[in-house]
N, C-alpha and C positions, 0 to 999 in steps of 0.2 A: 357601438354595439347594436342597437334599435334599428339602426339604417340599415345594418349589417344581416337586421333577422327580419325585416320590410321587405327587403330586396329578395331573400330566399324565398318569402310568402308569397312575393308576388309571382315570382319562376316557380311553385308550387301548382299557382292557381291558373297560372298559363298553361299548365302541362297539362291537368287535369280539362280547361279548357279541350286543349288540343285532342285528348284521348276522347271524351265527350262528341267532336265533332266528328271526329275519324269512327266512331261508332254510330251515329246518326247516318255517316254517308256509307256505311256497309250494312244497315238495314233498309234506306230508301234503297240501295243496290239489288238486295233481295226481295223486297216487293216488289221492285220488277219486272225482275225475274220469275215470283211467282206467280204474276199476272198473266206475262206472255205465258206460262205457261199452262196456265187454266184455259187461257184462252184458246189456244193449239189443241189443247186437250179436247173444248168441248165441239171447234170447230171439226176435227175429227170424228170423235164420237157423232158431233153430229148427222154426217156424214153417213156415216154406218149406221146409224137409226134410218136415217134418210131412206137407204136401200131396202131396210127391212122392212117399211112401213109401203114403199111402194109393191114389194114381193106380195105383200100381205094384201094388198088393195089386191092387186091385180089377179089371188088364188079368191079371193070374195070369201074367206072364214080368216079367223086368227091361231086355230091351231090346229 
């Protein structure tokens, strides 16, 4: 009976393991993802500031 309730503890702890790891590997997933997409983001943005800043130089005021 002991052997009987070892053995479920250990498929218990396996599982738990397994869900444990499959939830570490869908939040490295999401990080990222929400890297590239900061990054996208600010590279764009960038971009568009970029434009505004040369608009602005070249009227010689800022508003």
């Amino acid at each position: 009976m002991d052997t009987t309730r070892d053995l479920y503890s250990l498929y218990l702890v396996a599982k738990l393991m397994e869900l444990l790891v499959n939830n570490l590997l869908s939040l490295a997933i999401a990080a990222v993802a929400m890297e590239i997409r900061i990054r996208t983001s600010a590279v764009l943005h960038g971009t568009v500031l970029g434009q505004g800043r040369a608009q602005v130089l070249k009227a010689g005021h800022i508003f």
